[in-house]
ZAMARGU-4260 file (C-alpha; in steps of 0.2 Angstrom, whole numbers, plus 5000, padded with zeros to 4 digits):
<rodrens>
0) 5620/5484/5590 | 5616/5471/5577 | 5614/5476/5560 | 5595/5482/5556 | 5590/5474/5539
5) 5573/5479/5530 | 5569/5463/5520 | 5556/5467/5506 | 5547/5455/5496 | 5538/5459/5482
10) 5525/5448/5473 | 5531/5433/5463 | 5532/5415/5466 | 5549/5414/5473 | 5542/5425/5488
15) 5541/5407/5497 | 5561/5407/5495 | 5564/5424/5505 | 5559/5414/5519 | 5577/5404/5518
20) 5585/5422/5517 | 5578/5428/5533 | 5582/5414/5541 | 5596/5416/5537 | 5599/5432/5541
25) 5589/5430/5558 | 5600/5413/5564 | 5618/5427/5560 | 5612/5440/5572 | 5603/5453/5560
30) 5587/5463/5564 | 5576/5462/5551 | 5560/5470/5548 | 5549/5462/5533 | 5540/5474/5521
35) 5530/5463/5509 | 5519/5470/5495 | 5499/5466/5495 | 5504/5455/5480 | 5518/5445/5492
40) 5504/5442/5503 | 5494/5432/5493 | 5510/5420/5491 | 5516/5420/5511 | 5508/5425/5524
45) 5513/5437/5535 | 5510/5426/5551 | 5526/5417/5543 | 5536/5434/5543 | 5533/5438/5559
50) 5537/5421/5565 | 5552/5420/5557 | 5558/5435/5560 | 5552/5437/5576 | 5547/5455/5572
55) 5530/5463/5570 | 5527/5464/5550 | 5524/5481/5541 | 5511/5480/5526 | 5503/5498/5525
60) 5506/5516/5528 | 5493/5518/5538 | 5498/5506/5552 | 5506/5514/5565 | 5505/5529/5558
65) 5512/5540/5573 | 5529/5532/5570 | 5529/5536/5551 | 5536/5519/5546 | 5535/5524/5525
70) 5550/5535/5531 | 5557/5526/5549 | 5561/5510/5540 | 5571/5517/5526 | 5581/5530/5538
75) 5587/5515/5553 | 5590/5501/5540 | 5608/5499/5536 | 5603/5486/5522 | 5588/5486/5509
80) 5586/5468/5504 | 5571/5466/5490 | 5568/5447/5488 | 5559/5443/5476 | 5563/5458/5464
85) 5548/5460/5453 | 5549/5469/5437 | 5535/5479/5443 | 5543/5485/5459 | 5559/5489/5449
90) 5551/5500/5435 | 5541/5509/5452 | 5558/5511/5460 | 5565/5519/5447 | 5553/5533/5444
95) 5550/5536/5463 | 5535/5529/5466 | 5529/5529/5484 | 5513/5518/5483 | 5515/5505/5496
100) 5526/5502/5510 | 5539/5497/5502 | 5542/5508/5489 | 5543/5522/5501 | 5555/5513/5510
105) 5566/5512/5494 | 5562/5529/5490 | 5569/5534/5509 | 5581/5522/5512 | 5601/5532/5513
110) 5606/5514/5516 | 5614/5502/5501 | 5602/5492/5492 | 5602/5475/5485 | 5588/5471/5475
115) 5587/5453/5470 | 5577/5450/5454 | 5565/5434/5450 | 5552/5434/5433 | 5549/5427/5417
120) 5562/5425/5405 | 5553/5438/5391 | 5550/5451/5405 | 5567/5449/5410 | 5574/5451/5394
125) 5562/5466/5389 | 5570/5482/5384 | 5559/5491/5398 | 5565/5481/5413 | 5585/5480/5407
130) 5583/5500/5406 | 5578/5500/5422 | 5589/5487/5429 | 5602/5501/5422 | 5596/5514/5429
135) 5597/5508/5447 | 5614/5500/5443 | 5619/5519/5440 | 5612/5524/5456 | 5621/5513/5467
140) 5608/5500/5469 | 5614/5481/5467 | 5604/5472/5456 | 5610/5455/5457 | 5610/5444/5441
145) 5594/5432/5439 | 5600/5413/5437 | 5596/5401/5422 | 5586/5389/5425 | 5567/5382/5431
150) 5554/5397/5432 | 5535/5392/5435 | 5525/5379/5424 | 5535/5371/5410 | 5547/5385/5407
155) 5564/5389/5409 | 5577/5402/5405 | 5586/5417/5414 | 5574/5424/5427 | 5576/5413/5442
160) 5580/5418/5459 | 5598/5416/5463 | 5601/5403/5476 | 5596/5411/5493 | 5613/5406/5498
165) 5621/5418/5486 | 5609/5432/5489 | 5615/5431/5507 | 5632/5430/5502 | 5631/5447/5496
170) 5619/5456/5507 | 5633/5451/5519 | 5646/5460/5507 | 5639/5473/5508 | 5634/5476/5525
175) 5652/5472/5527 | 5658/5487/5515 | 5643/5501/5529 | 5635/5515/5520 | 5646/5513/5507
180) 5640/5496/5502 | 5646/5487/5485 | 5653/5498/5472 | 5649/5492/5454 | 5669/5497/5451
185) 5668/5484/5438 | 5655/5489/5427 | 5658/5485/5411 | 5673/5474/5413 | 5675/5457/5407
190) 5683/5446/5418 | 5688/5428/5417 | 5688/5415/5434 | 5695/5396/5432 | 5687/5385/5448
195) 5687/5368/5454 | 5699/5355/5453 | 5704/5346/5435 | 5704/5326/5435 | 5717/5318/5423
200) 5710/5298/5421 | 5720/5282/5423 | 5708/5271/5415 | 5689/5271/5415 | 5684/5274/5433
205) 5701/5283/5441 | 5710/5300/5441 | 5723/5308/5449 | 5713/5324/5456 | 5714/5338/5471
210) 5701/5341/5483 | 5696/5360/5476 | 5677/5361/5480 | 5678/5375/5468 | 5669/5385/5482
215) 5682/5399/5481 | 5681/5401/5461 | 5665/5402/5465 | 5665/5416/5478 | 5676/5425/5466
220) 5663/5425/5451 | 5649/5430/5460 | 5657/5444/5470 | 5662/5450/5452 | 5643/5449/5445
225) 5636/5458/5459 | 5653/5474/5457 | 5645/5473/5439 | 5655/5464/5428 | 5652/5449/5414
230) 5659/5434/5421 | 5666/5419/5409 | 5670/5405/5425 | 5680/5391/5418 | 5673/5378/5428
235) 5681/5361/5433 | 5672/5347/5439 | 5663/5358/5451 | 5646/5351/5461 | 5638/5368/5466
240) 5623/5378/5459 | 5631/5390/5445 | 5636/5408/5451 | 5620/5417/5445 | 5623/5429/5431
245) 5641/5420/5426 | 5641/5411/5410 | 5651/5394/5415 | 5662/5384/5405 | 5665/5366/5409
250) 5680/5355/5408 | 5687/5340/5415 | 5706/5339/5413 | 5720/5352/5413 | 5722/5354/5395
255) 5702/5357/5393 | 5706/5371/5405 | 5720/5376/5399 | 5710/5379/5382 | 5694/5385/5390
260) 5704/5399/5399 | 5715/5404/5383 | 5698/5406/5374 | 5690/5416/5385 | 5704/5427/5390
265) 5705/5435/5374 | 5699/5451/5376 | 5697/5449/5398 | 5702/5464/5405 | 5705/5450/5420
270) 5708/5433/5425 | 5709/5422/5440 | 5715/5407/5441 | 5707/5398/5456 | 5708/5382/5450
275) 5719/5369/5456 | 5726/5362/5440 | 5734/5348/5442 | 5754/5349/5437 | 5756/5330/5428
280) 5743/5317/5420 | 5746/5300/5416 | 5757/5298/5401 | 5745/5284/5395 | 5727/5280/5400
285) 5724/5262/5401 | 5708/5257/5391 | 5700/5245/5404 | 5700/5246/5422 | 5717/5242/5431
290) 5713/5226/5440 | 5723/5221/5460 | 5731/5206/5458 | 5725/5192/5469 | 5743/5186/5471
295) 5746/5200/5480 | 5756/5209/5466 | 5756/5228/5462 | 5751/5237/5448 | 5765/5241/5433
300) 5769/5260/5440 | 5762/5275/5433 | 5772/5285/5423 | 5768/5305/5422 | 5771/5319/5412
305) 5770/5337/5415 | 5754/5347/5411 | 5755/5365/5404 | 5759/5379/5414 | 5742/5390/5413
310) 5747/5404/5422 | 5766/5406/5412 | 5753/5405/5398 | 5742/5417/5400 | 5758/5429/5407
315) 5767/5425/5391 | 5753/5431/5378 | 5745/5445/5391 | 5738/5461/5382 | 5742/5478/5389
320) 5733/5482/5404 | 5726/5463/5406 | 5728/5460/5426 | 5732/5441/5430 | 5729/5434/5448
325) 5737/5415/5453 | 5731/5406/5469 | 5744/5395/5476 | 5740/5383/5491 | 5757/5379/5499
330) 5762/5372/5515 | 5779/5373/5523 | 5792/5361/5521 | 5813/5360/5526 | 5814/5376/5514
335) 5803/5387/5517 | 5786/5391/5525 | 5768/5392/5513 | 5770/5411/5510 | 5790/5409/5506
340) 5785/5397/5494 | 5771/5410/5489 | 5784/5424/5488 | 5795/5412/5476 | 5782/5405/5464
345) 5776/5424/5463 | 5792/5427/5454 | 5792/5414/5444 | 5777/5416/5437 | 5776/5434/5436
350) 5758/5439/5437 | 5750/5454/5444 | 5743/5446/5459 | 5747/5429/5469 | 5735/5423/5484
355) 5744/5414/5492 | 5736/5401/5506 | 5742/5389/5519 | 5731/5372/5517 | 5731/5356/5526
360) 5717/5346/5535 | 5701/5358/5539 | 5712/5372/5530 | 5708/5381/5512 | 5700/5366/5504
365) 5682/5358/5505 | 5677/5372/5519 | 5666/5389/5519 | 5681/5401/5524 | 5699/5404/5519
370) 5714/5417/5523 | 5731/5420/5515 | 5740/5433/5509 | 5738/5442/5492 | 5756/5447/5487
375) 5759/5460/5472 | 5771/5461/5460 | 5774/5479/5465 | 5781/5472/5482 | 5762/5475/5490
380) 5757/5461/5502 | 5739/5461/5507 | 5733/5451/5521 | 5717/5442/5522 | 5710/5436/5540
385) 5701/5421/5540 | 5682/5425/5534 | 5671/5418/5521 | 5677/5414/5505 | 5666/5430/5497
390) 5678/5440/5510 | 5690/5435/5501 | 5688/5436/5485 | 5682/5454/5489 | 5701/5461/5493
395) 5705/5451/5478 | 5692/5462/5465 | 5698/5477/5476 | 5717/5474/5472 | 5711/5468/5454
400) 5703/5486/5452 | 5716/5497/5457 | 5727/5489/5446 | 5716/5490/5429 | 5717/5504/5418
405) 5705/5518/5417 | 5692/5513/5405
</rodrens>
């Protein structure tokens, strides 16, 4: 049986962008049932629901009354998924209202809950809606972090939907986890994630550089807002919308990481180093741009000298109880194969935790999914079948949270 999702929109601008989300949902094989509000109505109608989802949409109470839907639809979901999240509909959840469709359904649902908030900055921000927003945190609910950026008319500010991308991310997390769904287990932990891949320049227009899409730093940051935490990601020439609810640091080059991340680790009670970080730079940068020689000669050859070691770095000046997680991306060569070479390097850096991933052509870089191994410096080894990246960095936040101290 395919999962049964209850997708509820409530009324807010952003209602048009739920439509992305249940598609999304729709085209991976999930049954989902729309519940919008009178208010959503006014933004989408419910012809496009119904289209889209290819299910008949509930507004009231009192349609099909024999089959009690204000308590049917809460009891067969296996997700609640409330996209937008209005200030409104929050503050009715959290005192139990049951005055439409929806807000019975949240009142009945035995189901995890993901509730997806979109507003103005000020209402956001108001002392009534963050109270409320901990209240449901408390009750298991996932409230995902609003993203920074455009909100309607001229304005802008923290309010807007996260990416429809990210919201599915996480209703798939969670779906993943059954009844149990997405523990906030990091609530009030700070945590530190580097992404991307640093560029060291040779002159004006090149670099030595990796092909990190920065899509698992990513991954990892968001999966860590959503289990409740605040998120510093430092972020390294990275081309994807910001992990809603993450404050990002950006840098270009290993030493700007290497400072980045030392800053931000003080007082972390984590950090993951997802970056790739490039092991040497040019030991000079030339000032113009190197020219090919039309006689057919070659450029002078560049000399290179070793970037720091962020990882050692971070091991070396570590507070008590601090957890540290390297990634290492190795392939197999006449000594060893990749997770040999994981095995090793784990015991030269001596962290908490290495993920350790074979990578090649199609394999860990510039793709949606990722597998490895997550090796422990207890002698643990944790294995990761191939999935999406968010699968991933799920173990990794499970692995990180048995190992941080009771707080």
């Amino acid at each position: 049986m395919p999962p049964h999702v209850v997708l509820g929109v409530s009324g807010g601008i952003a209602a048009y962008k739920a439509c992305e989300v249940l598609r999304g949902l729709t085209e991976t094989g999930h049954d989902v049932r729309v519940v919008p509000t009178a208010a959503a109505l006014r933004f989408v109608g419910a012809a496009t629901w119904a289209a889209l989802s290819g299910q008949p949409v509930a507004t009231e109470v009192w349609d099909d009354v024999a089959a009690v839907p204000h308590v049917r639809l809460g009891q067969q979901a296996d997700l609640v998924l409330v996209v937008p999240a209005t200030a409104d509909l929050m503050a009715r959840t959290v005192h139990g209202r049951a005055d439409d469709l929806l807000a019975a359904t949240l009142l009945t649902a035995r189901c995890p809950v993901v509730l997806a908030p979109a507003m103005h900055t000020e209402m956001w921000e108001h002392p009534a809606t963050r109270d409320n927003v901990a209240a449901l945190r408390r009750r298991g609910v996932v409230v995902i972090e609003p993203a920074v950026g455009r909100l309607t008319g001229a304005d802008s500010g923290p309010g807007r939907l996260p990416e429809p991308a990210q919201i599915l991310e996480v209703a798939r997390l969670v779906l993943a986890r059954g009844a149990a769904g997405l523990a906030p287990d990091l609530a009030g932990r700070r945590v530190v994630v580097s992404a991307g891949g640093t560029r060291e320049p040779l002159d004006p227009v090149r670099f030595l550089g990796n092909r990190s899409s920065g899509r698992q730093g990513y991954a990892l940051a968001a999966t860590a807002v959503a289990r409740g935490a605040d998120v510093v990601v430092v972020s390294a020439n990275v081309a994807l919308p910001d992990p809603a609810g993450a404050r990002v640091v950006r840098v270009g080059t290993a030493r700007e990481l290497a400072a980045a991340v030392d800053a931000a680790a003080t007082g972390a009670d984590a950090v993951v180093m997802a970056a790739a970080v490039a092991d040497f730079r040019p030991a000079s940068i030339v000032s113009t741009k190197i020219k090919k020689d039309d006689a057919g000669g070659v450029p002078a050859p560049i000399v290179l000298e070793r970037n720091p070691d962020v990882l050692a770095a971070l091991v070396a000046s570590r507070r008590p109880g601090q957890v540290l997680v390297g990634f290492a991306a190795e392939t197999g060569d006449a000594a060893g194969d990749w997770l040999a070479h994981g095995r090793a390097k784990l015991a030269r850096k001596g962290c908490d935790l290495l993920v350790v991933n074979e990578v090649g052509e199609g394999i860990g870089f510039e793709v949606g999914h990722n597998s490895g191994v997550v090796l422990g410096a207890d002698g643990s080894e944790t294995v990761v079948p191939e999935g999406s990246k968010a699968a991933l960095a799920d173990v990794v936040w499970d692995l990180v949270a048995a190992r941080l101290p009771a707080g």
